[in-house]
C-alpha positions in Angstrom: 18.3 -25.7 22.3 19.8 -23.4 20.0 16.7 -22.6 17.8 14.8 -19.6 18.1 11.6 -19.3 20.0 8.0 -19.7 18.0 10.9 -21.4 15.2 8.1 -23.8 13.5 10.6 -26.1 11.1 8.3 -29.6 10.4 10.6 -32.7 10.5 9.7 -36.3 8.7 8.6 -38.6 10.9 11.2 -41.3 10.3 13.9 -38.5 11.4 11.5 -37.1 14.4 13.0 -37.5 17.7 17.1 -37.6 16.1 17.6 -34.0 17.7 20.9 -34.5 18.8 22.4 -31.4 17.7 19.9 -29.3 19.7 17.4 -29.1 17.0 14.7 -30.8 15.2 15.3 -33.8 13.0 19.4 -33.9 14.2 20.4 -30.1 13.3 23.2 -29.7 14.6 24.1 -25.6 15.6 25.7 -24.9 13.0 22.6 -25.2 10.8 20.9 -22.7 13.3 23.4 -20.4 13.0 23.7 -20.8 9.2 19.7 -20.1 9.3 20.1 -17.3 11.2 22.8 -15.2 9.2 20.2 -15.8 6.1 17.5 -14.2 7.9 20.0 -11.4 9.0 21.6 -11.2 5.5 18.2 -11.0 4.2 16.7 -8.0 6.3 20.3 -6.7 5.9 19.7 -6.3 1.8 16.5 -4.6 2.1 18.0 -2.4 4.9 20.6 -1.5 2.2 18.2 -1.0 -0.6 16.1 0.8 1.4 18.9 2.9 2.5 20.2 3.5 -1.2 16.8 4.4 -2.5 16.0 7.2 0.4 19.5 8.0 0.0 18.9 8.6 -3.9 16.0 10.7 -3.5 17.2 13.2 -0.8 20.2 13.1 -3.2 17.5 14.5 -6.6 16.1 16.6 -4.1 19.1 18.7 -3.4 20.4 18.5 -6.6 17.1 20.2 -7.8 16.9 23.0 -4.6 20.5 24.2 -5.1 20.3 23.9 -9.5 16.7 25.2 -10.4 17.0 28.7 -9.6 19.7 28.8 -11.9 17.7 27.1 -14.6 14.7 29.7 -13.7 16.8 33.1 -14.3 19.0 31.1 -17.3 15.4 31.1 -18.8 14.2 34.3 -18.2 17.2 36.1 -19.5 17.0 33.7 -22.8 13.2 34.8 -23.5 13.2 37.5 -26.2 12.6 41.1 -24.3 15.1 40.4 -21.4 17.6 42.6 -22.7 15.3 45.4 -21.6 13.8 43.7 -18.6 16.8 43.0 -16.8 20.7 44.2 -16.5 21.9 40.7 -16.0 21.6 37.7 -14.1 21.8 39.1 -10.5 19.5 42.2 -11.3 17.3 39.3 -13.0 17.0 37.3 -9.4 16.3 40.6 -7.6 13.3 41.2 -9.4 12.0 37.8 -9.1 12.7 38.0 -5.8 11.3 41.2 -5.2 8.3 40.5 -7.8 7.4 36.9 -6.9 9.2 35.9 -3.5 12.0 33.7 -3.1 9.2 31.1 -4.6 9.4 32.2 -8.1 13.2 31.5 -8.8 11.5 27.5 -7.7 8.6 28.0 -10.8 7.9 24.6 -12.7 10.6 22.7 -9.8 7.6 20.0 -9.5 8.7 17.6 -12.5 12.3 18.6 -12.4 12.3 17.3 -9.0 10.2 14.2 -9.2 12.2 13.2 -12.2 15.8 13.7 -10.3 14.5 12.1 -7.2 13.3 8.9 -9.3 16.8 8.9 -11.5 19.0 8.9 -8.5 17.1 6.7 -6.4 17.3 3.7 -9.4 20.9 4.8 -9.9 22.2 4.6 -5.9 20.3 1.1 -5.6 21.4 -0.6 -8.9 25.2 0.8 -7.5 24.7 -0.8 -4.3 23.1 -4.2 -5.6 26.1 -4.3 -7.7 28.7 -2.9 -5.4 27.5 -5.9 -2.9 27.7 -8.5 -6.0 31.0 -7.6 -6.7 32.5 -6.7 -3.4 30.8 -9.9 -1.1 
């Protein structure tokens, strides 16, 4: 029989026993194999949004690593004072650095990097759902 093992698919009784085609109630291979790519096509789209949602947020993730120091010393130099604190914007991260530790140029990342994560993970899966609509 071409049906899967443990496969419970009920059949009328008036059709029980018309298993011709190697399955219950006269299925014919071609059904099983039709049933089959559904349950692969199925696993295969939450594969893919699975994929485009992890994808998404390691995406947000490094967006935020490699972009928020910037916004850090961008904000420091704008507060009023810097002029006399710092020289510029590379004597601004040494003295965070040497201050605070490589960790302070990554001060107030948390929602920054929540948000990013949650942004590009909705925006890489509604591409993909409608990448696969359009391209079958």
């Amino acid at each position: 029989s071409s049906w899967p093992a443990g496969a419970e698919i009920s059949c009328p009784p008036r059709l029980a026993g018309r298993g011709a085609g190697g399955g219950p109630c006269g299925a014919t291979t071609a059904t099983s194999a039709a049933v089959s790519r559904w349950g692969r096509r199925m696993k295969s789209v939450a594969y893919d949004a699975l994929v485009d949602i992890g994808g998404g947020s390691v995406a947000g993730a490094v967006s935020v690593a490699c972009g928020h120091p910037f916004d850090t010393v961008k904000v420091r130099l704008q507060m009023p004072g810097a002029e006399a604190q710092f020289g510029g914007m590379l004597d601004c991260i040494r003295k965070t650095v040497a201050l605070e530790g490589a960790t302070g140029l990554y001060k107030g990342a948390a929602s920054p990097l929540l948000g990013t994560m949650a942004f590009n993970a909705n925006l890489f899966f509604a591409y993909g759902v409608a990448t696969r609509l359009v391209v079958p």
